[in-house]
PyMOL Python script that loads the backbone (N, CA, C, O; Angstrom):
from pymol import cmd

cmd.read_pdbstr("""\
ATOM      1  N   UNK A   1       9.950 -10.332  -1.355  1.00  0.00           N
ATOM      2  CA  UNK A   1       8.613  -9.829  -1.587  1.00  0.00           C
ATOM      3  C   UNK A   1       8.530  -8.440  -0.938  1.00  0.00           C
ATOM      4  O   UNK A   1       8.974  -8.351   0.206  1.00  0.00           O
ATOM      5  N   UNK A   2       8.060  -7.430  -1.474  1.00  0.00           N
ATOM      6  CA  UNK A   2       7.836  -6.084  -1.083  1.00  0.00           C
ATOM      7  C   UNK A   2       6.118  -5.877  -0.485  1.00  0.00           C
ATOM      8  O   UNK A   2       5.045  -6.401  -0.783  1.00  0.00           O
ATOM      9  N   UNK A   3       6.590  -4.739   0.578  1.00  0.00           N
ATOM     10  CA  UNK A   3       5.365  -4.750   1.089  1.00  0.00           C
ATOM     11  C   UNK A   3       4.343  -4.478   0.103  1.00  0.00           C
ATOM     12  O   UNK A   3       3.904  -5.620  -0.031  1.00  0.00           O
ATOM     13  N   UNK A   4       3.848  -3.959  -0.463  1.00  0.00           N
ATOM     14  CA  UNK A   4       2.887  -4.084  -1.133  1.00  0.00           C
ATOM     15  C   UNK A   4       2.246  -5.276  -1.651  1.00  0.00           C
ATOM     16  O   UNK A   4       1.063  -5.488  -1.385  1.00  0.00           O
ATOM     17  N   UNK A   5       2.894  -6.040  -2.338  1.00  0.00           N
ATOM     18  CA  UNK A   5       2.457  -7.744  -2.128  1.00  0.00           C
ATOM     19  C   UNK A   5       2.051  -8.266  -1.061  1.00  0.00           C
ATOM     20  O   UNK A   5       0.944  -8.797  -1.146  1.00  0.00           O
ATOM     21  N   UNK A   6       2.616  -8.307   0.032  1.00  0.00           N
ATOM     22  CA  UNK A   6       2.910  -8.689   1.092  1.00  0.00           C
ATOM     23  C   UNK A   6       1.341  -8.527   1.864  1.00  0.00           C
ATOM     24  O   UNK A   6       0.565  -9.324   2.391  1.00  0.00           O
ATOM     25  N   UNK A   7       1.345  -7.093   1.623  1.00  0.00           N
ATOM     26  CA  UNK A   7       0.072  -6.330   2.375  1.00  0.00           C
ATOM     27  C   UNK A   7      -1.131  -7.328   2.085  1.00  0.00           C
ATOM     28  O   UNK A   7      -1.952  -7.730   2.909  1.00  0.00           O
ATOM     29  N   UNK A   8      -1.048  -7.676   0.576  1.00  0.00           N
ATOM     30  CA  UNK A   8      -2.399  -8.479  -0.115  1.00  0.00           C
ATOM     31  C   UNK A   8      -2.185 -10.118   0.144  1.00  0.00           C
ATOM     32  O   UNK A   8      -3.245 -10.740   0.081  1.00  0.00           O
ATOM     33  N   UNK A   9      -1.204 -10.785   0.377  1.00  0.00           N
ATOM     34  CA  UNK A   9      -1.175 -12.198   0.512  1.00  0.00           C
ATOM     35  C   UNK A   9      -1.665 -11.864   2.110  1.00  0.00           C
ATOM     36  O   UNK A   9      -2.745 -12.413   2.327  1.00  0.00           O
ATOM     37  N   UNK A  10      -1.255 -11.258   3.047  1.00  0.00           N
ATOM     38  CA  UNK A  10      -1.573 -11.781   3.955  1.00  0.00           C
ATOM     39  C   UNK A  10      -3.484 -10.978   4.016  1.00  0.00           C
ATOM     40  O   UNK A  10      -4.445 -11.744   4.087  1.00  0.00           O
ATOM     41  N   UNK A  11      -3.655  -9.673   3.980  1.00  0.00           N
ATOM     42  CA  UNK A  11      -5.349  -9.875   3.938  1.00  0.00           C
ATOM     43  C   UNK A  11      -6.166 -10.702   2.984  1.00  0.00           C
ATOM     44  O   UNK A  11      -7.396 -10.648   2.982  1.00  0.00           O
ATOM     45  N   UNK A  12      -5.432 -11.509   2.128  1.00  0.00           N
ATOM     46  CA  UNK A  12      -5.998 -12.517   1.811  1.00  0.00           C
ATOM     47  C   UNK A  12      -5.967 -13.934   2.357  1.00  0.00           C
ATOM     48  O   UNK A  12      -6.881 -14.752   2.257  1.00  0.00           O
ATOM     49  N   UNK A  13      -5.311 -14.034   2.687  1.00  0.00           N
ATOM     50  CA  UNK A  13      -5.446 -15.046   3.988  1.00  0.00           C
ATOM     51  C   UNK A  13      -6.338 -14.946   5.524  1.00  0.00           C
ATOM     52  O   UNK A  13      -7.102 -15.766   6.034  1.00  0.00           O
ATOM     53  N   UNK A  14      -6.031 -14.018   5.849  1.00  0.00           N
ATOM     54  CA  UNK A  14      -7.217 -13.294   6.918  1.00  0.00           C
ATOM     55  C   UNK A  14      -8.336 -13.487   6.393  1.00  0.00           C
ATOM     56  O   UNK A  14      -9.053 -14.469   6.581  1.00  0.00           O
ATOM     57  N   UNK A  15      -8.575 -12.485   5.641  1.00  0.00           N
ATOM     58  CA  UNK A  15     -10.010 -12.920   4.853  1.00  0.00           C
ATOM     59  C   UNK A  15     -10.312 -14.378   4.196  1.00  0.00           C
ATOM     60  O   UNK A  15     -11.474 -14.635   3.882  1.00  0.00           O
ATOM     61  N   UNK A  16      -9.408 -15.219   4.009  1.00  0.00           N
ATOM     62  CA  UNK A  16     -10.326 -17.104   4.041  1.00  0.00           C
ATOM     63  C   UNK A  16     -10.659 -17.290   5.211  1.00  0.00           C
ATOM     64  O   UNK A  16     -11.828 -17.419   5.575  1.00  0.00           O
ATOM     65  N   UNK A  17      -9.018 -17.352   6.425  1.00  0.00           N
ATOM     66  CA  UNK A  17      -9.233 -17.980   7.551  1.00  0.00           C
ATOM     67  C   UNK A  17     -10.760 -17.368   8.241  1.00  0.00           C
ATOM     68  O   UNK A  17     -11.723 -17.895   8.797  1.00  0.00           O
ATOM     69  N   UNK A  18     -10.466 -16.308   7.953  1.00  0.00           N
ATOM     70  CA  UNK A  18     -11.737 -15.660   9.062  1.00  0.00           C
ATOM     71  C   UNK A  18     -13.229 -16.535   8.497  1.00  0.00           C
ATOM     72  O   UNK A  18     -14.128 -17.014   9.188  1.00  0.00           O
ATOM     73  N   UNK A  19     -13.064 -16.518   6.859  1.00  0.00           N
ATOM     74  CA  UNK A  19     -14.472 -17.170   6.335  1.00  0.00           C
ATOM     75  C   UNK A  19     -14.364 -18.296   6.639  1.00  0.00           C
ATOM     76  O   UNK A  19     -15.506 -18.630   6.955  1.00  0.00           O
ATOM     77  N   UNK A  20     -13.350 -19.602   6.821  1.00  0.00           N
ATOM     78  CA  UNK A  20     -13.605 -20.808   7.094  1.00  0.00           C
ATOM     79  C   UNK A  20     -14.038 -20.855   8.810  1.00  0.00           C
ATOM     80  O   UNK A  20     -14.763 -21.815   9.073  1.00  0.00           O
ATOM     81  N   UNK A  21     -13.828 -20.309   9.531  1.00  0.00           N
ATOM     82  CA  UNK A  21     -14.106 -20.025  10.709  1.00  0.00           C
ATOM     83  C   UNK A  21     -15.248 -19.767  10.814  1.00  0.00           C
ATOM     84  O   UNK A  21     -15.911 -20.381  11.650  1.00  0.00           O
ATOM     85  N   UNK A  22     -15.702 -19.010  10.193  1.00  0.00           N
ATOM     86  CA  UNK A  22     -17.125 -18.114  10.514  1.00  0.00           C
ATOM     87  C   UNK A  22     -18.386 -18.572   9.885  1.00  0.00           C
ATOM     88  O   UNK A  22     -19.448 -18.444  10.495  1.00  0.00           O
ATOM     89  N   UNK A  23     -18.322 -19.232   8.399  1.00  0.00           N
ATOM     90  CA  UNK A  23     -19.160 -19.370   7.828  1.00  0.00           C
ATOM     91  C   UNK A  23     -19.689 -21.138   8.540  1.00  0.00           C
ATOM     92  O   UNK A  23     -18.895 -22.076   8.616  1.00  0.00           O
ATOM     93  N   UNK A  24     -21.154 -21.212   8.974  1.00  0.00           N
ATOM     94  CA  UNK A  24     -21.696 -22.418   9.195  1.00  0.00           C
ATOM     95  C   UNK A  24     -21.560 -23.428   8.752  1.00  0.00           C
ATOM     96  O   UNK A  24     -21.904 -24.471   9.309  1.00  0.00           O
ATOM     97  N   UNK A  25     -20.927 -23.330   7.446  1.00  0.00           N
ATOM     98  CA  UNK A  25     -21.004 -24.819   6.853  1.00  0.00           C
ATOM     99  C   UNK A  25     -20.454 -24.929   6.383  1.00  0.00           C
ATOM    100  O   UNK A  25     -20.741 -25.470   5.315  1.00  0.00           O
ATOM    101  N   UNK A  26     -18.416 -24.366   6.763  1.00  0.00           N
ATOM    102  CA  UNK A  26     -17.115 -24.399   6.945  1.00  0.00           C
ATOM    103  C   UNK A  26     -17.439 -25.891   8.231  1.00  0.00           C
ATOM    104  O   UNK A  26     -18.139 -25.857   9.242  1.00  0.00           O
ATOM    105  N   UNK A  27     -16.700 -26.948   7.719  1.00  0.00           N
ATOM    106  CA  UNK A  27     -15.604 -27.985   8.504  1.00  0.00           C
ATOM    107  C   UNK A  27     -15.266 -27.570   9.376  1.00  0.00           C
ATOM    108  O   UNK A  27     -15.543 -28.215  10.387  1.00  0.00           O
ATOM    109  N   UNK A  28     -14.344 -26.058   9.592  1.00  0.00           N
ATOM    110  CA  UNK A  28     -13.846 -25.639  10.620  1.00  0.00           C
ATOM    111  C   UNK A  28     -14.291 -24.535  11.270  1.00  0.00           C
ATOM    112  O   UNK A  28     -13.499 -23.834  11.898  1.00  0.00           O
ATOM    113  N   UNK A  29     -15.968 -24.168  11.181  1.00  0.00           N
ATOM    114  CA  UNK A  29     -16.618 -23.742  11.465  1.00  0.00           C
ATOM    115  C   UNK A  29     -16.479 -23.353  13.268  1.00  0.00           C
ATOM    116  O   UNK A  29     -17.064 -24.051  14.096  1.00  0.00           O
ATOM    117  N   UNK A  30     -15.768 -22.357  13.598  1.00  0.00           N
ATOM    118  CA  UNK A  30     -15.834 -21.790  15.551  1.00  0.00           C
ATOM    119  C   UNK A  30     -17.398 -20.931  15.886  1.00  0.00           C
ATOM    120  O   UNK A  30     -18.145 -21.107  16.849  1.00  0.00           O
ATOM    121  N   UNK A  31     -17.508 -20.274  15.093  1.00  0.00           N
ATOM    122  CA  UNK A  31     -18.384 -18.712  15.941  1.00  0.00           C
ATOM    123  C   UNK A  31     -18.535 -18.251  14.444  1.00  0.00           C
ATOM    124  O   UNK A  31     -17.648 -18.462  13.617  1.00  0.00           O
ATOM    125  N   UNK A  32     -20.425 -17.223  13.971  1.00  0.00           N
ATOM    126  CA  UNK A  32     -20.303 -16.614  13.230  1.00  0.00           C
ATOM    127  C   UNK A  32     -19.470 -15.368  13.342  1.00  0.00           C
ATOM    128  O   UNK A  32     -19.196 -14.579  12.438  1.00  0.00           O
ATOM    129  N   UNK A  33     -19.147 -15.329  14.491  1.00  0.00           N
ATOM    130  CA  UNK A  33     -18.390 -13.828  14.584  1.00  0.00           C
ATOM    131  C   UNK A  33     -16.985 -13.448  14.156  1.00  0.00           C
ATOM    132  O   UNK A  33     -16.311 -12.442  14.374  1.00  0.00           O
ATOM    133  N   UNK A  34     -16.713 -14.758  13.362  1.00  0.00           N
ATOM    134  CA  UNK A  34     -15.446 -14.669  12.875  1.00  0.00           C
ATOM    135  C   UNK A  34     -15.706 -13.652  11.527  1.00  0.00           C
ATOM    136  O   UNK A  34     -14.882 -12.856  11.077  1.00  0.00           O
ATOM    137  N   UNK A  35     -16.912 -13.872  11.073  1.00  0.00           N
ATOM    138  CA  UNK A  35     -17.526 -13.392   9.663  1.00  0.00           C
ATOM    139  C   UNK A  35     -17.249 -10.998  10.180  1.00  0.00           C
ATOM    140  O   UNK A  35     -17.175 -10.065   9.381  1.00  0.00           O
ATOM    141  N   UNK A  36     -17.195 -10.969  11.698  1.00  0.00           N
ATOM    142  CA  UNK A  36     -17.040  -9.430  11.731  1.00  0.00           C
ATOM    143  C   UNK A  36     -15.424  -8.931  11.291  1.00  0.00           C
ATOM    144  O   UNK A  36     -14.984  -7.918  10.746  1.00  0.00           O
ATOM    145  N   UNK A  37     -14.780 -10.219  11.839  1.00  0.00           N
ATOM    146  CA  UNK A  37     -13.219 -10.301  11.078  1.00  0.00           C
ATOM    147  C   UNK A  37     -13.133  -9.759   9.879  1.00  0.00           C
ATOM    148  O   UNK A  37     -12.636  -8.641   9.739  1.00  0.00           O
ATOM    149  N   UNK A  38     -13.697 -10.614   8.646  1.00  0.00           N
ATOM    150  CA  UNK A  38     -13.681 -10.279   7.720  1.00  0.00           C
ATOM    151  C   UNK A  38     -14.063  -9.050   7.149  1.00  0.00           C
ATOM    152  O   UNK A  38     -13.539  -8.600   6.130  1.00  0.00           O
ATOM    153  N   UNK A  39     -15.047  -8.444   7.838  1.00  0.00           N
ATOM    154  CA  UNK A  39     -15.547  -7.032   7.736  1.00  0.00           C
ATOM    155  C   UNK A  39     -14.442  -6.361   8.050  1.00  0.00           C
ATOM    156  O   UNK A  39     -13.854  -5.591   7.291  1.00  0.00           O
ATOM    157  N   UNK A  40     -14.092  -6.665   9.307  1.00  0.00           N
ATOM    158  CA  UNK A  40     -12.293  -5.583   9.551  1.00  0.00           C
ATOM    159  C   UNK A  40     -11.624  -5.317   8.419  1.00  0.00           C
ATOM    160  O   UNK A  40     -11.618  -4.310   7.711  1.00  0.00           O
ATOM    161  N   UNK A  41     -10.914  -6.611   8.312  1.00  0.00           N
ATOM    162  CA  UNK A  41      -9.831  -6.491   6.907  1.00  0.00           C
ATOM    163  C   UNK A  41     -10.337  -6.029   5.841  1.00  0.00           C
ATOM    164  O   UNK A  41      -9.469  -5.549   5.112  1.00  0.00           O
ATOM    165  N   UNK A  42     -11.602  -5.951   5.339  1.00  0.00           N
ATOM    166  CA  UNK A  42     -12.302  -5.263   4.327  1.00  0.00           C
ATOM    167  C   UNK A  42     -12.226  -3.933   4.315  1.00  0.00           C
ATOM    168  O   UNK A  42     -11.714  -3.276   3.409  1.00  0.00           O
ATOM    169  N   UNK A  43     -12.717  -3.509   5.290  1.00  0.00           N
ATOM    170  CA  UNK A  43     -13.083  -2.205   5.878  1.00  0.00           C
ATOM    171  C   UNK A  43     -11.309  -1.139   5.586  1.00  0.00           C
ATOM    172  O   UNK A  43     -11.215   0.027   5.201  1.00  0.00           O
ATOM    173  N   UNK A  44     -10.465  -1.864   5.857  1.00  0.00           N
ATOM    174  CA  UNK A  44      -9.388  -2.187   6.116  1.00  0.00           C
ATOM    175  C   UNK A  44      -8.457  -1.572   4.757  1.00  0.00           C
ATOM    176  O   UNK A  44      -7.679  -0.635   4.577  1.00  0.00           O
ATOM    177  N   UNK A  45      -9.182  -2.973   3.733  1.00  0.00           N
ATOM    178  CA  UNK A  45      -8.546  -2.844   2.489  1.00  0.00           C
ATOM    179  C   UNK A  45      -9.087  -1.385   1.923  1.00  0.00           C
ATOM    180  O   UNK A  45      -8.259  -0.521   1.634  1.00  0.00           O
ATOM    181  N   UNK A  46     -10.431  -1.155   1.782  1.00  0.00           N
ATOM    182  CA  UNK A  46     -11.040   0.224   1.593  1.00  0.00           C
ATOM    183  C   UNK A  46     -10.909   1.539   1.962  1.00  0.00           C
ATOM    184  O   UNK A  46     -11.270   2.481   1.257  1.00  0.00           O
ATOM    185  N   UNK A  47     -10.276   1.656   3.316  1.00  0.00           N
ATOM    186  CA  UNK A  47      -9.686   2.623   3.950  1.00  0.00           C
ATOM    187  C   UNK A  47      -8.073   3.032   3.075  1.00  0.00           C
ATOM    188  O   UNK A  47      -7.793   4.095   2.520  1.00  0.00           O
ATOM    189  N   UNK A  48      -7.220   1.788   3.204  1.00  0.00           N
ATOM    190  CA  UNK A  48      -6.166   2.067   2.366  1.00  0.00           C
ATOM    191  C   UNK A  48      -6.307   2.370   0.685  1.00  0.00           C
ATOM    192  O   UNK A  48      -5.564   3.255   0.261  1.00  0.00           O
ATOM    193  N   UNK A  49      -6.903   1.924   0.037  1.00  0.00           N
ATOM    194  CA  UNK A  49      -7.184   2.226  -0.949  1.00  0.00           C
ATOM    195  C   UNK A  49      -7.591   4.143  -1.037  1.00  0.00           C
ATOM    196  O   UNK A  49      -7.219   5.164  -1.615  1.00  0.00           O
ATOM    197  N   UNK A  50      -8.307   3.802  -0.310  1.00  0.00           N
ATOM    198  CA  UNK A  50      -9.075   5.837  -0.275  1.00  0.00           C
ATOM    199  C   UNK A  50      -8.029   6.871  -0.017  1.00  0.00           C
ATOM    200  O   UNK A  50      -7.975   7.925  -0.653  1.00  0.00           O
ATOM    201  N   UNK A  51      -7.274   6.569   0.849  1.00  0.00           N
ATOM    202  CA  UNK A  51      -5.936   7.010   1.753  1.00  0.00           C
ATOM    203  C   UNK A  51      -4.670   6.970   1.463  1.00  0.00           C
ATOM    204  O   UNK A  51      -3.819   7.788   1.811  1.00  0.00           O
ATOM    205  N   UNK A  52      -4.468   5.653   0.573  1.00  0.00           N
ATOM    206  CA  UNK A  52      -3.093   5.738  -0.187  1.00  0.00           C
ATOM    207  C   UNK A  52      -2.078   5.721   1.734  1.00  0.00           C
ATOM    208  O   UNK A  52      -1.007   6.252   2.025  1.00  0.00           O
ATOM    209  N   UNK A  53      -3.226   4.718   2.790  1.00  0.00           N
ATOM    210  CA  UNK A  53      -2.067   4.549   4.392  1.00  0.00           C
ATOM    211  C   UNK A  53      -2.591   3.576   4.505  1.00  0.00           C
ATOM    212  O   UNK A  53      -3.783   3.348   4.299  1.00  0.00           O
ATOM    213  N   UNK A  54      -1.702   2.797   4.883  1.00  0.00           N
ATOM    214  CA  UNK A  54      -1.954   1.313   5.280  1.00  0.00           C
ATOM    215  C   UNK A  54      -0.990   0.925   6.380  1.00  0.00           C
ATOM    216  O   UNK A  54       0.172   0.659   6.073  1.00  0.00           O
ATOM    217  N   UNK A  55      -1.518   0.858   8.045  1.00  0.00           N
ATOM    218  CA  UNK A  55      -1.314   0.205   9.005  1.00  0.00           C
ATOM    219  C   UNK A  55      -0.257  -1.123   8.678  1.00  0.00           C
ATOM    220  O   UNK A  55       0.902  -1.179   9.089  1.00  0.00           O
ATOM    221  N   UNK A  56      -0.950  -2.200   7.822  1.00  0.00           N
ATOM    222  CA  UNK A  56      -0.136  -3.409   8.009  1.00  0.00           C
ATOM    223  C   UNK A  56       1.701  -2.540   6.954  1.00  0.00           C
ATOM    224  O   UNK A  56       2.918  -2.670   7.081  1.00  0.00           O
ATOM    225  N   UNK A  57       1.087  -2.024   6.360  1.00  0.00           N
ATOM    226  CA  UNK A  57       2.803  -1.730   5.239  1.00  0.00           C
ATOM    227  C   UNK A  57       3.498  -1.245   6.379  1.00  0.00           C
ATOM    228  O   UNK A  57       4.494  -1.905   6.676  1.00  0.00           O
ATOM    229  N   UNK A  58       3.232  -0.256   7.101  1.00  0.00           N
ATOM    230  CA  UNK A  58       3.991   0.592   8.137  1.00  0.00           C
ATOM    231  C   UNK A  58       4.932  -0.167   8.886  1.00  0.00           C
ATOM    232  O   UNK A  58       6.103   0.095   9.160  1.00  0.00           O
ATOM    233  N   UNK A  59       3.919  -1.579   9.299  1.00  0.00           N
ATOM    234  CA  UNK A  59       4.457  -2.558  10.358  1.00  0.00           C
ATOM    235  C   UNK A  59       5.317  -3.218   9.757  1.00  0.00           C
ATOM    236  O   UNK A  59       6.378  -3.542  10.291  1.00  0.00           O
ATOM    237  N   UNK A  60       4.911  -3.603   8.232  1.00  0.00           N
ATOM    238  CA  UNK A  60       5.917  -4.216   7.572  1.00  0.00           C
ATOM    239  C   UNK A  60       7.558  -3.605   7.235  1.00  0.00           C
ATOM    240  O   UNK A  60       8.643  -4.137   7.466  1.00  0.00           O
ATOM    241  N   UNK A  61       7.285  -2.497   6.704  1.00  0.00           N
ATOM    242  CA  UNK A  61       8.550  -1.508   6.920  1.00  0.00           C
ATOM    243  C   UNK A  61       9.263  -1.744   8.022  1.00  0.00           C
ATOM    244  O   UNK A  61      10.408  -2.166   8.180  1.00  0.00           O
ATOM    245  N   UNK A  62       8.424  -1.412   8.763  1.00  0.00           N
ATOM    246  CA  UNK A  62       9.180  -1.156  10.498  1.00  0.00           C
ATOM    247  C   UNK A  62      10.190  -2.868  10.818  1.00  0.00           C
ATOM    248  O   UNK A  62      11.179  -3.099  11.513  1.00  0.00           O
ATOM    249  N   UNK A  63       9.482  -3.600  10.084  1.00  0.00           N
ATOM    250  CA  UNK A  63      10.745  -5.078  10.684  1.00  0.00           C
ATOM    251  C   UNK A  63      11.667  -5.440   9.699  1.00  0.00           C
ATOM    252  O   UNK A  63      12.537  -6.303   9.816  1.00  0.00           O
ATOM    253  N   UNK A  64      11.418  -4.677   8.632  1.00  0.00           N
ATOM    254  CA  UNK A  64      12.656  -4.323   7.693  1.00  0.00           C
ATOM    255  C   UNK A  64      12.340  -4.884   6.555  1.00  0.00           C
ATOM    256  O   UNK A  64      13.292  -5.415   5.983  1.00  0.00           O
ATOM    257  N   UNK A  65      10.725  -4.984   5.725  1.00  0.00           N
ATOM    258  CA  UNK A  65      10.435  -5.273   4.828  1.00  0.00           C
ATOM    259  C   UNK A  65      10.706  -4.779   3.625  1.00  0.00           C
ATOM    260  O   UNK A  65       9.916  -3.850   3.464  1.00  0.00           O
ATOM    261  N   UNK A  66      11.590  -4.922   2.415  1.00  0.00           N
ATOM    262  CA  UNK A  66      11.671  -3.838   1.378  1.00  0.00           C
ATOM    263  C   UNK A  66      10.171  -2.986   1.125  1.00  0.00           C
ATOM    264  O   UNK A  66       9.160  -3.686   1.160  1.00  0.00           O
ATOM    265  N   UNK A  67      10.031  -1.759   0.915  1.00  0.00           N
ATOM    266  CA  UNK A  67       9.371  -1.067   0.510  1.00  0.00           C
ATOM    267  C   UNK A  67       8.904  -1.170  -1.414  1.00  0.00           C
ATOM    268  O   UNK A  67       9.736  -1.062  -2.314  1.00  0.00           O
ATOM    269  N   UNK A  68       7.827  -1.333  -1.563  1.00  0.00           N
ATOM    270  CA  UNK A  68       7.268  -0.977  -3.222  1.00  0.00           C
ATOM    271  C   UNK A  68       6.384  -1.298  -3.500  1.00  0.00           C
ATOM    272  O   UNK A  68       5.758  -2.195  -2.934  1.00  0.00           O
ATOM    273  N   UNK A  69       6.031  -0.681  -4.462  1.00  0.00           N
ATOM    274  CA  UNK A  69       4.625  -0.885  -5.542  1.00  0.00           C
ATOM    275  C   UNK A  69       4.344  -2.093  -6.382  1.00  0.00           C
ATOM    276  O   UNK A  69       3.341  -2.130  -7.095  1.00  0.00           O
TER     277      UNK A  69
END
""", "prot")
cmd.dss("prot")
cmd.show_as("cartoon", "prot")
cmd.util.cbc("prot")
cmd.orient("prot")
């Protein structure tokens, strides 16, 4: 899997876990403040998009992830 995939399976996972966490009437409901999480990774996805730079790809590269689109 190349980072670019990569980038989106895992902020999509962030973004459930954080909502099953956060949202009240999640089962596994901790703190609404899990719900500012989700704002991160959003914030996150939107920044890279605008920027064409993305933090998580970099990291991914860096541990020897193939690189692509």
């Amino acid at each position: 899997m190349n980072t670019w995939r990569l980038v989106r399976v895992i902020a999509g996972t962030f973004i459930l876990l954080s909502l099953l966490l956060g949202v009240p009437g999640s089962p596994l409901f901790v703190s609404p403040w899990w719900q500012a999480f989700t704002a991160f990774v959003g914030t996150n996805l939107l920044q890279s998009g605008l920027t064409r730079w993305c933090l998580m790809e970099r990291i991914l590269r860096r541990i020897g992830v193939e690189p692509g689109c």
